[in-house]
Structures are given as structure tokens and as C-alpha cells.
C-alpha positions as CSV (number, residue, x, y, z in Angstrom):
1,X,135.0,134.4,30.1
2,X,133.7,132.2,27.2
3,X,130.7,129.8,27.8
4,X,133.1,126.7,27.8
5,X,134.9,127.9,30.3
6,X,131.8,128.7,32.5
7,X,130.7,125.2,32.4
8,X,134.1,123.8,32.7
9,X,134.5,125.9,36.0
10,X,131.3,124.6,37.6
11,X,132.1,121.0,36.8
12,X,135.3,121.2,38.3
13,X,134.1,123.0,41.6
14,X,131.3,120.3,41.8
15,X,133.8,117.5,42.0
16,X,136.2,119.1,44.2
17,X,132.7,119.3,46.8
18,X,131.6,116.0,46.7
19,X,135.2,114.5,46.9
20,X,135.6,116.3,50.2
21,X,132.5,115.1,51.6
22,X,130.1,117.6,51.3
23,X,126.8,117.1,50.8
24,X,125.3,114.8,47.8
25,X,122.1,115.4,46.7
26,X,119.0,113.1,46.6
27,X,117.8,112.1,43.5
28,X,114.3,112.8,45.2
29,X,114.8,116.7,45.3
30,X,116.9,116.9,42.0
31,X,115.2,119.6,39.8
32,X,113.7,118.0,37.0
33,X,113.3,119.4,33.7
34,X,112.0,122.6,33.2
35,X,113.0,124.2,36.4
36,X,115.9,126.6,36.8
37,X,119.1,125.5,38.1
38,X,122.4,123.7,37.1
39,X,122.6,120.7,35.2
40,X,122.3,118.0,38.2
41,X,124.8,115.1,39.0
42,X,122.6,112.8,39.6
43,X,123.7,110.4,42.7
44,X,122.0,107.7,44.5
45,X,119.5,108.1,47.0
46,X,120.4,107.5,50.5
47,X,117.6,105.7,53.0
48,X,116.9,108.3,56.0
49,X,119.1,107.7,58.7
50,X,116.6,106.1,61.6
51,X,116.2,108.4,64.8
52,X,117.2,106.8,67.8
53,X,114.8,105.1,69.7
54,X,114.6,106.3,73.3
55,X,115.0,103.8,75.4
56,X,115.1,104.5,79.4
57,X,118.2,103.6,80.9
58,X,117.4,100.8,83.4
59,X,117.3,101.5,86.9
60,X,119.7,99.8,88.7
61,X,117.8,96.6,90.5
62,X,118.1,97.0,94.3
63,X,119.7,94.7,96.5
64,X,117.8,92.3,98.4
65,X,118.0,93.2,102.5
66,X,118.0,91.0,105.3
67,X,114.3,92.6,106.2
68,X,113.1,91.5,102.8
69,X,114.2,87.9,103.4
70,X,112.8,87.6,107.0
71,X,109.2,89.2,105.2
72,X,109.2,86.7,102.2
73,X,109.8,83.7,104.7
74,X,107.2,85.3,107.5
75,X,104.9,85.8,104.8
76,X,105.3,82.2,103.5
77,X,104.6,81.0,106.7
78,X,101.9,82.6,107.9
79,X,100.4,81.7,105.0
80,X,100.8,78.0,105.3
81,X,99.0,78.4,108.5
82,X,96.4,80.7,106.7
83,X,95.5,78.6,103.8
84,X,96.5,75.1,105.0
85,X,93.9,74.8,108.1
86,X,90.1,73.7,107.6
87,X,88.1,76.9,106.7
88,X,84.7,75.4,106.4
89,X,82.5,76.7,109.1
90,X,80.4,73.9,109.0
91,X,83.1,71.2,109.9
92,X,83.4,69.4,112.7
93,X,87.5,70.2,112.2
94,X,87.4,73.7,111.4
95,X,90.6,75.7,112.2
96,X,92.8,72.6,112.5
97,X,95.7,73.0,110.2
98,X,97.5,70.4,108.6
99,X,100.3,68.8,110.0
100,X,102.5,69.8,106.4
101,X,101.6,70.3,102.5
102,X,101.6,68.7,100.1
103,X,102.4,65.3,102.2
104,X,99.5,63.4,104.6
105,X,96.5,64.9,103.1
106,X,93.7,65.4,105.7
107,X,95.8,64.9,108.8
108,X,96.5,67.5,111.0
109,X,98.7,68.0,113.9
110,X,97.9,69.5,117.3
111,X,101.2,71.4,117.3
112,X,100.8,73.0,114.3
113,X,97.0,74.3,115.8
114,X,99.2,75.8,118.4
115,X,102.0,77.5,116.0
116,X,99.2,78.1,113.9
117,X,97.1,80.5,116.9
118,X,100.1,82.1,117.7
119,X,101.0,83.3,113.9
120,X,97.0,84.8,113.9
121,X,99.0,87.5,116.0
122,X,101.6,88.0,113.5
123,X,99.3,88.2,110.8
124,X,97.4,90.7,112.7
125,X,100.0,92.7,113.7
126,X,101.9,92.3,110.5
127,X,99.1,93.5,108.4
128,X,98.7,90.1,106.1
129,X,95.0,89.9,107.6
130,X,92.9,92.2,110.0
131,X,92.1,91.4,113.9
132,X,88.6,90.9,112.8
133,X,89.8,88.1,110.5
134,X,92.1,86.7,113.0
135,X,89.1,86.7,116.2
136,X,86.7,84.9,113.9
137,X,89.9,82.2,113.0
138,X,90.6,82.0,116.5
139,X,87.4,81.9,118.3
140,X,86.0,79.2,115.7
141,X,89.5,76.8,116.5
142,X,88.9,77.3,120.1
143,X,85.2,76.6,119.7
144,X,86.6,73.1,117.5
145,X,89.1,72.3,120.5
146,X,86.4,72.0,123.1
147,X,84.7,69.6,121.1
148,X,87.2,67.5,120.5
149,X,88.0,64.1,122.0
150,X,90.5,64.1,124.7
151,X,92.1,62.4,128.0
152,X,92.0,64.7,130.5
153,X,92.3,67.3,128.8
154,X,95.2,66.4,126.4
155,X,94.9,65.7,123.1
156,X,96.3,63.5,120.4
157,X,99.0,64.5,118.4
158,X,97.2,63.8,114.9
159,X,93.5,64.3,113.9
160,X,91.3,64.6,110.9
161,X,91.4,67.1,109.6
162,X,87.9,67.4,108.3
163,X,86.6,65.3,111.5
164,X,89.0,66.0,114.5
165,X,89.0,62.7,115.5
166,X,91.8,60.3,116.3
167,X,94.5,59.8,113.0
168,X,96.5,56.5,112.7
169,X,95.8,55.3,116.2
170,X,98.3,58.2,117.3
171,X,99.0,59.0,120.8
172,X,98.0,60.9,123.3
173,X,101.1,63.6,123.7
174,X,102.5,65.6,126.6
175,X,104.5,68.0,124.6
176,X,102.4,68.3,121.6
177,X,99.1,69.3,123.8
178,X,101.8,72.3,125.6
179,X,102.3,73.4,122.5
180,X,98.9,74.0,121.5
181,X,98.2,74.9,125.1
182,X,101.1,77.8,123.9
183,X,99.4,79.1,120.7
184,X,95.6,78.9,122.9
185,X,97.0,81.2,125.8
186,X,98.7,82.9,123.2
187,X,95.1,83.7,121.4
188,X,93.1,84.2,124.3
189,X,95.7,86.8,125.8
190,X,95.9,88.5,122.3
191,X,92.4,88.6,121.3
192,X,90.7,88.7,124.8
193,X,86.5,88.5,124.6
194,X,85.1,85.0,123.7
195,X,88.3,84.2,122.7
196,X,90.0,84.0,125.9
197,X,87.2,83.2,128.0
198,X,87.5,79.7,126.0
199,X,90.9,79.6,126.1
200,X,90.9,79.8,130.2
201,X,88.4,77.2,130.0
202,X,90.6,74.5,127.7
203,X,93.8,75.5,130.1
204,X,92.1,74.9,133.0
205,X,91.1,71.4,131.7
206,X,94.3,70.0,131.2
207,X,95.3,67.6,134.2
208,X,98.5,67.7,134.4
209,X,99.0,65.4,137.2
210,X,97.8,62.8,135.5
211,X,100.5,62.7,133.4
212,X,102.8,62.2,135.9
213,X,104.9,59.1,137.0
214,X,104.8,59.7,140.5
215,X,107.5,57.3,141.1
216,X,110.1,59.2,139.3
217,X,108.5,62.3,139.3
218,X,109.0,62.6,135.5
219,X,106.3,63.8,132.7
220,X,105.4,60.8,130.5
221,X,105.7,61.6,126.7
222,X,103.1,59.7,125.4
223,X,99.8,58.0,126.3
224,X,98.1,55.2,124.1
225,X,94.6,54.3,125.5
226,X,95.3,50.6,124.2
227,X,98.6,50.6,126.1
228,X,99.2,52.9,129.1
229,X,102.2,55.2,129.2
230,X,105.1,55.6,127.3
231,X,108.6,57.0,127.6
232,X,109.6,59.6,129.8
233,X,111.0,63.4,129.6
234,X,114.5,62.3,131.6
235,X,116.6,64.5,129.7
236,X,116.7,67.8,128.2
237,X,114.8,68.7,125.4
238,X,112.2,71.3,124.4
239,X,109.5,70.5,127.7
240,X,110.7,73.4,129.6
241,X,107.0,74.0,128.3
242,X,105.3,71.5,130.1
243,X,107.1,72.5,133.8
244,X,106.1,76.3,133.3
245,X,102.4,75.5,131.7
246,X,101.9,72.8,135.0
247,X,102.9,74.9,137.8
248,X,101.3,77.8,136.1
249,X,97.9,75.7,136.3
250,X,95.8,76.9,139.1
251,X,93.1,73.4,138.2
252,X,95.5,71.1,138.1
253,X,99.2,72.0,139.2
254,X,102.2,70.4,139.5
255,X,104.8,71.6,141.7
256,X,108.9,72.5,140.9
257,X,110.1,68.5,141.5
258,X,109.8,67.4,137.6
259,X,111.4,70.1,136.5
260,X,114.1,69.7,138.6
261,X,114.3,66.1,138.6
262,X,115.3,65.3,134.5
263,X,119.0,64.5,133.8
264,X,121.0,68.1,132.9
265,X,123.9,66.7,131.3
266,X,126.5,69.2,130.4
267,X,129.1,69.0,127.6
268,X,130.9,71.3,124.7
269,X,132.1,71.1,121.2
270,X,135.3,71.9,120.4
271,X,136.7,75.0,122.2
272,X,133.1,76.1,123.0
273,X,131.3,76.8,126.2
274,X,129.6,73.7,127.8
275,X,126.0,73.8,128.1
276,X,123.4,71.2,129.2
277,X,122.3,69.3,125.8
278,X,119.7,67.4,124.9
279,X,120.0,63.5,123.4
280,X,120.1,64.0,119.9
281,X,121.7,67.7,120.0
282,X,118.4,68.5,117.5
283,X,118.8,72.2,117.6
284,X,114.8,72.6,117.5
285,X,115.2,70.9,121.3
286,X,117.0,74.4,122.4
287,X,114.2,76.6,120.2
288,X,111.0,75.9,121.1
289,X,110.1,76.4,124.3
290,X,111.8,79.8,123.7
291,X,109.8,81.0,120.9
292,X,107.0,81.6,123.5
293,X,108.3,82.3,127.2
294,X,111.0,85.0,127.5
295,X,113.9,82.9,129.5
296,X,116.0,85.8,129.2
297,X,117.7,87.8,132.6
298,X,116.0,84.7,134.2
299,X,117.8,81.7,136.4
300,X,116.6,78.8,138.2
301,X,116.8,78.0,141.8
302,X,120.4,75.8,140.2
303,X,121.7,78.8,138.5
304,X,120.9,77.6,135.0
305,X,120.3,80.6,132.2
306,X,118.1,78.4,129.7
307,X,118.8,81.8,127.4
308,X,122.5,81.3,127.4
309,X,121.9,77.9,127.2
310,X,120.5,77.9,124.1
311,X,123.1,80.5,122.9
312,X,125.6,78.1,123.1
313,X,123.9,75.2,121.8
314,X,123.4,77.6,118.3
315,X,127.1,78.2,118.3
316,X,128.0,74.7,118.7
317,X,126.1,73.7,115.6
318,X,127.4,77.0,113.8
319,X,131.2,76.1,114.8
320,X,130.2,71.9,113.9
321,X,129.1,73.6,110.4
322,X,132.1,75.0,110.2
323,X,134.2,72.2,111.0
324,X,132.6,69.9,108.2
325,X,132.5,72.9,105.5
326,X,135.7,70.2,103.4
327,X,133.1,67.0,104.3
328,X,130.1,67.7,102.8
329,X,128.6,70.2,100.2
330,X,126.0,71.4,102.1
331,X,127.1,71.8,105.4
332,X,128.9,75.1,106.4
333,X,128.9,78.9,107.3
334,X,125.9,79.4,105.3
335,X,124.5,76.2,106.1
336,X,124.1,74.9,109.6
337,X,121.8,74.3,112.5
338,X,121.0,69.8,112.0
339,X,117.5,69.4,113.6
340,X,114.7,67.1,113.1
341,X,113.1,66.9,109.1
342,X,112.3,65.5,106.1
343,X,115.8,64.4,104.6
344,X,116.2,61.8,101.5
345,X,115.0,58.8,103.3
346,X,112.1,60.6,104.9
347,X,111.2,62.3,108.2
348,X,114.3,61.8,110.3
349,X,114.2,62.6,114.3
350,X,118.0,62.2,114.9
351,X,119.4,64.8,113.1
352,X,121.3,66.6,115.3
353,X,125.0,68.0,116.2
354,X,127.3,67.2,119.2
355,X,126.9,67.0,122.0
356,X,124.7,64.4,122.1
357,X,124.2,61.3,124.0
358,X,126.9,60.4,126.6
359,X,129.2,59.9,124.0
360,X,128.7,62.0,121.0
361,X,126.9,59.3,118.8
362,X,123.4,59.7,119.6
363,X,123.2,62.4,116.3
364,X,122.6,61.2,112.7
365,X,124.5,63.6,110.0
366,X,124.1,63.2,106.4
367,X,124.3,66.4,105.1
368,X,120.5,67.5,105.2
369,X,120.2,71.0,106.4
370,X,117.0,72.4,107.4
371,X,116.4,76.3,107.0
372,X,114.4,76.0,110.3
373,X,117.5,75.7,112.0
374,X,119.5,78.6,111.6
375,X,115.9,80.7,111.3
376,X,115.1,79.4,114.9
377,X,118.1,80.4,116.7
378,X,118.0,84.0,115.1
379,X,117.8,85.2,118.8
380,X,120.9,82.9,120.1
381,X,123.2,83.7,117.0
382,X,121.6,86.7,114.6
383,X,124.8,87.4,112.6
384,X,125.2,83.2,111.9
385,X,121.4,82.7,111.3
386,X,121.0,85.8,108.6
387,X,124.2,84.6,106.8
388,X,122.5,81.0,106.5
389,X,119.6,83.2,105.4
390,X,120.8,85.1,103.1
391,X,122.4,82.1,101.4
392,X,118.6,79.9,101.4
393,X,117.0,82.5,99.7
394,X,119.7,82.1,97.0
395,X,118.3,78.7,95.9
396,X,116.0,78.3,93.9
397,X,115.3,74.9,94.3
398,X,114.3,75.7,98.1
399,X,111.9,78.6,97.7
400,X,107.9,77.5,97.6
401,X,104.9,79.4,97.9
402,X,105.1,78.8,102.0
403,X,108.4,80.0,102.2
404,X,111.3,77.7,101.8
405,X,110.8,74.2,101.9
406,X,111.6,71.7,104.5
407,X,115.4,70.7,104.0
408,X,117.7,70.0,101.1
409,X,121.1,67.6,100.7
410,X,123.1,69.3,97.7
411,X,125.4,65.9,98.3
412,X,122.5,63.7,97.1
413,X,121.1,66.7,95.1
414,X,117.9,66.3,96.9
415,X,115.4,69.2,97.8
416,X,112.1,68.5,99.9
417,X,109.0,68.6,98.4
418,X,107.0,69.3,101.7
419,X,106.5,72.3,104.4
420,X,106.2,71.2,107.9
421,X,104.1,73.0,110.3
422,X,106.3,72.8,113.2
423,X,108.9,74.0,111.3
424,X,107.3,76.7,109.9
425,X,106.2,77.5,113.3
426,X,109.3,78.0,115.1
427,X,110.8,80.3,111.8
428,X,107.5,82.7,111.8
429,X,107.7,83.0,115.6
430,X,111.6,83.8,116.1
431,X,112.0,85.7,113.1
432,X,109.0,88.1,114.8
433,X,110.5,88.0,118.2
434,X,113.8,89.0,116.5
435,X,112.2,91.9,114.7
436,X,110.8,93.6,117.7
437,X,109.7,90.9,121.1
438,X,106.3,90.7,119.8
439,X,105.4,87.0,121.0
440,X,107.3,87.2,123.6
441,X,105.4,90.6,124.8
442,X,101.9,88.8,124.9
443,X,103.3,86.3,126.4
444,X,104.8,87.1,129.1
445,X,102.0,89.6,130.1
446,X,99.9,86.0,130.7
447,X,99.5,85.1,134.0
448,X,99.8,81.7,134.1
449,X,103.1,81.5,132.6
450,X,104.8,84.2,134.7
451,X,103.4,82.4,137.7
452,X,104.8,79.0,136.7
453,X,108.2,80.4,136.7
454,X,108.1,82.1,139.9
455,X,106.7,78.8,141.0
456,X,109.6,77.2,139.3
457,X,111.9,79.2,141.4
458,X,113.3,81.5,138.8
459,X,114.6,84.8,139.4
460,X,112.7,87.8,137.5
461,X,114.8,89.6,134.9
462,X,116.7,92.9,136.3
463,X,115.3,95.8,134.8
């Protein structure tokens, strides 16, 4: 074969191997003059190919539980009462916790000192702060509360906070000094030591006699020193406290006749079970006297189960809820339970859901919903109350460093700015009895109360 058609041949196979894709050569590693090897086709450089990054494959984000929404809104509000009260040792007010944040700077509210003692046990026994931490916060409010101003042994319902005295010429109140009396036998049961030793002492103080109108043999809510007495617990509401914390009383007792003396007025919504309901049908009326003392297996000398009670008073705002899902954009299945709260024209103490009154108008609706609601009757109605649950923590708008905030009104796009202790109060302690009895355990291991019910007349759970 002549030398033409040599190079003829290898030119042809060259072609014929790059047209069907095999490889091309870089200019980079053609051999350059000099060296052995065929005379190159000289093609143009390709840019390496980049090796693939290696990026994890995401893990898949897992779904939020009920048990993590009932810890973000315990640990919200056991916070509130953590870092809202007065921590300075040397104040006059130390331990008193403010009646809400970020509203009425310096005030603080005797009911949210008793919420606030009773969440010390959650915090303890929910690992957010030691028992050492919550015996020095406790004996040190106790230690404030014996130097404070009282009437006979009842305090006001607002106080400095920095001073404990007197706030905004405020009364002297019968339901908010049984609270606190709650979260101080609550404490002193808890913590024992010191701790109870004063809260015996500011028990045994309270006269609860002298808050009595003999006449009708009916508690007095309020007491102004400039004006007397005022109003009266004649209907049913949330002082099943007071009965059980004055007969318990071995200082100053008050017999059965009060408690059995205030109007029980029973009624129904819809195809619901009647029950005995208080004015405003404010569904904290049916919560808080619960959140402490046990009610359930228990019935009064009348026959009345204040447990099932309250059971029914949750499903009659769940089924109202229902019922006015097509009126307004927040009220429904995920959003119910109308009790008193901030709402867009400020605190409003009517909110409520019928029954109420004698006729059903006694309740104000305007489509503020409170996420205390539903939270508190987690006992009466768990599957309702972790649906409205599980929709709160959806919004945003609602969520705070304390847990979620007061109330919202998606019909007047309004969301609250505040936290309210009370309300915070009744969530933290019914979401912990829900989980596993806890206040109700110290509680009812307290002598005083279970001897106020027996003195009440009711019957003792069967085993």
C-alpha cells in the first residue's frame, strides 16, 4: 500500500470516529511538535464537566403533635408567671406578678399571685426550673403576703406591684382573695417547710364570716372601705371556691347554707343536656374552681355533679361554635369557648354563650374568641379543645413569647396585644391536669379542702 493511501486511510477512519461520537481530543493533551504520533485534528477544548455537589437530601420535617402544642403553650405560660412577677428581693412587692404584659405596667393582681403559686408546681415538676428555685419564689411571696394590707384577711384585687399596696382605689374581693387562697394552699401543700407553715398562717386569717350577708346568707363580691359591701354571689359562677375554702376553715368557718342558698338555674342549648348556668354563660365561670379541687365522682346533698356540669356547659359552647361557623369568621369547630377578654373595644366581661340570663340575652358575641376557652375545658371536652388547639397554634398573628396571646376577631382582623394572667392561669393548670392529675393530686391531698366538701355534704368519689 502506497504512502497516499496510508494517509488517506487514517483520515477517513478519523472522521468516521468522531462523527459517531467518540471521543474528541483536548487541545491541552494534543502532542505538539516533535513528539511521535499522528498528525492531530485539532478540536476545541471542552470545560471539565463540574462533579456534583453532594447535597443531603432533607429530612422530612416532623409533624407537629398535640403534646408539642400543650408544651409550647405550658411553657409560655409558666413563663409569664416566671418572668412577669417582682423578682427583687429587696421589695416590698416581691413575688407579685402582674396582672398582664405588656398592658398596666406595675399593677398586679391577687389572682394572678394565686395562678402564679400554683404554676411554681408545674415548673417544678415540669422541669422549667428546680424545687429549690420554686421554695425560694414561693416562700419569699408568702413572706410579701403577710405583709400586706388587708381587711380581715382578704385582700384587694389590684396592688403595686413594686409596693403592694392598694392600685386604683380597687376593691376588696371575695373571689379574687380564694383564688390566691387556691395557689397559697396549693404552695404550702407542695413545698411543705417554711412554706406551708406561712401558708396555714395566711389561711387561717381569712374571716370568712365577715363577708357574709347574714340576711340572705350570700357571699358579698366586693368590699370598698369608702363604701361598704357590694353585689352578691346569687347565681352560679366560678365561687364554688369560696363555699369549699369557708367550710374548710377551721378559724373562721362558714357552714353549708351559702352554698346552698345561690340561685341554680338550669337550662340547655339546642338539643343539649341542661345544666345549671351561670349569668353571662362566660365559659371561664364553669373552669375555675375546677382547675384546683377535683369535683369529679362527687355530688352534693341536691344531687348536683359540678363535673358533668361543666361538661355540658363546654359542649354547649362547642355546639353554639358550631351553629355560628356561616355568621362569623372566627367562630367555629376550631374556634369556640366565648369567655371573658380583651376583644377590640377592650376588656369585655360579657362574653359568653347561651344559656345565659333568664332569657338568653345576658351574653355579648362579637366574634372574639379567646384560646383560654377551649384550653380550659380540655378536661370537659378534650377532642373539641385540641382541635381549637391545634388550629391556634396555626396563627401566627396569635403566638407571643407567653404563649398565645389573649383573643383575636378575624372579622375585625384584630389580634390582642396583651397576655392576661388569669387567663394564662386557667390554660397552664388544665392543660397539666389533663396530662396526668397533677394539681388536682396536691390538691386534694390538702386537708382543708377535702374537709370543706364533706362539710358541704358531698359524697366521696367511688373508688
Amino acid at each position: 500500500m502506497n504512502k497516499q493511501r496510508i494517509v488517506l486511510l487514517v483520515l477517513v477512519m478519523a472522521l468516521f470516529w468522531t462523527g459517531c461520537g467518540g471521543p474528541r481530543v483536548p487541545a491541552s493533551v494534543v502532542p505538539t511538535a516533535g513528539q511521535e504520533g499522528p498528525s492531530p485534528i485539532v478540536t476545541e477544548a471542552l470545560s471539565p464537566t463540574p462533579a456534583p455537589s453532594a447535597t443531603p437530601t432533607p429530612s422530612p420535617t416532623p409533624p407537629v403533635t398535640d403534646e408539642d402544642i400543650i408544651a409550647y403553650e405550658m411553657r409560655g405560660a409558666f413563663a409569664f408567671f416566671w418572668e412577669q412577677a417582682n423578682t427583687d428581693p429587696a421589695s416590698p412587692g416581691y413575688g407579685l406578678i402582674r396582672d398582664r404584659f405588656p398592658g398596666s405596667e406595675g399593677i398586679a393582681s391577687i389572682a394572678s399571685v394565686g395562678f402564679g403559686l400554683t404554676a411554681l408546681i408545674v415548673g417544678v415538676e415540669r422541669g422549667y426550673i428546680t424545687r429549690e428555685q420554686g421554695y425560694a419564689r414561693a416562700l419569699g411571696t408568702l413572706q410579701t403576703l403577710s405583709r400586706m394590707e388587708r381587711v380581715e384577711g382578704f385582700y384587694y384585687h389590684f396592688v403595686n406591684l413594686a409596693t403592694g399596696r392598694r392600685a386604683w382605689q380597687s376593691e376588696v374581693s371575695s373571689i379574687d382573695t380564694a383564688i390566691l387562697m387556691m395557689g397559697v394552699l396549693a404552695a404550702g401543700q407542695y413545698f411543705g417547710d417554711e412554706v406551708q407553715t406561712l401558708a396555714e398562717a395566711l389561711y387561717a386569717e381569712v374571716n370568712w364570716p365577715w363577708f357574709l350577708d347574714e340576711g340572705r346568707q350570700m357571699f358579698y363580691m366586693a368590699y370598698w372601705p369608702e363604701e361598704g359591701f357590694a353585689g352578691h354571689w346569687d347565681f352560679y359562677a366560678e365561687q364554688l371556691m369560696v363555699y369549699v375554702l369557708a367550710a374548710g376553715s377551721e378559724t373562721h368557718p362558714v357552714g353549708p347554707r351559702p352554698y346552698y342558698t345561690f340561685t341554680r338555674h338550669w337550662a340547655r342549648y339546642g338539643d343539649g343536656e341542661p345544666f345549671i348556668h351561670s349569668w353571662f354563660g362566660s365559659l371561664f365561670t364553669y373552669q375555675f374552681s375546677h382547675a384546683w379541687i377535683d369535683f369529679r365522682g362527687r355530688v352534693d346533698e341536691k344531687g348536683v355533679d359540678w363535673f358533668k356540669n361543666s361538661v355540658e356547659a363546654s359542649r354547649a359552647h362547642y355546639a353554639f361554635a358550631v351553629a355560628m361557623d356561616a355568621k362569623y369568621k372566627t367562630l367555629g369547630p376550631e374556634a369556640w369557648g366565648l369567655t371573658a377578654c380583651d376583644g377590640p373595644g377592650g376588656y369585655e366581661g360579657r362574653y359568653g354563650a347561651p344559656p345565659s340570663g333568664y332569657d338568653n340575652r345576658a351574653h355579648v358575641v362579637d366574634d372574639t374568641i379567646p384560646p383560654a376557652g377551649a384550653i380550659g375545658s380540655i378536661l370537659f371536652t378534650p377532642e373539641e379543645s385540641l382541635r381549637a388547639l391545634r388550629n391556634y397554634f396555626t396563627i401566627e398573628p396569635l403566638k407571643g413569647p407567653y404563649g398565645f396571646k389573649d383573643a383575636y376577631n378575624l372579622s375585625k382582623n384584630w389580634y390582642a396585644t396583651d397576655v392576661i394572667g388569669i387567663d394564662k392561669g386557667i390554660s397552664l393548670l388544665m392543660l397539666a391536669n389533663y396530662q396526668d392529675g397533677l394539681i388536682h393530686r396536691v390538691m386534694m391531698s390538702n386537708p382543708h379542702i377535702l374537709n370543706g366538701l364533706e362539710r358541704l355534704g358531698f359524697s366521696s368519689p367511688t373508688p
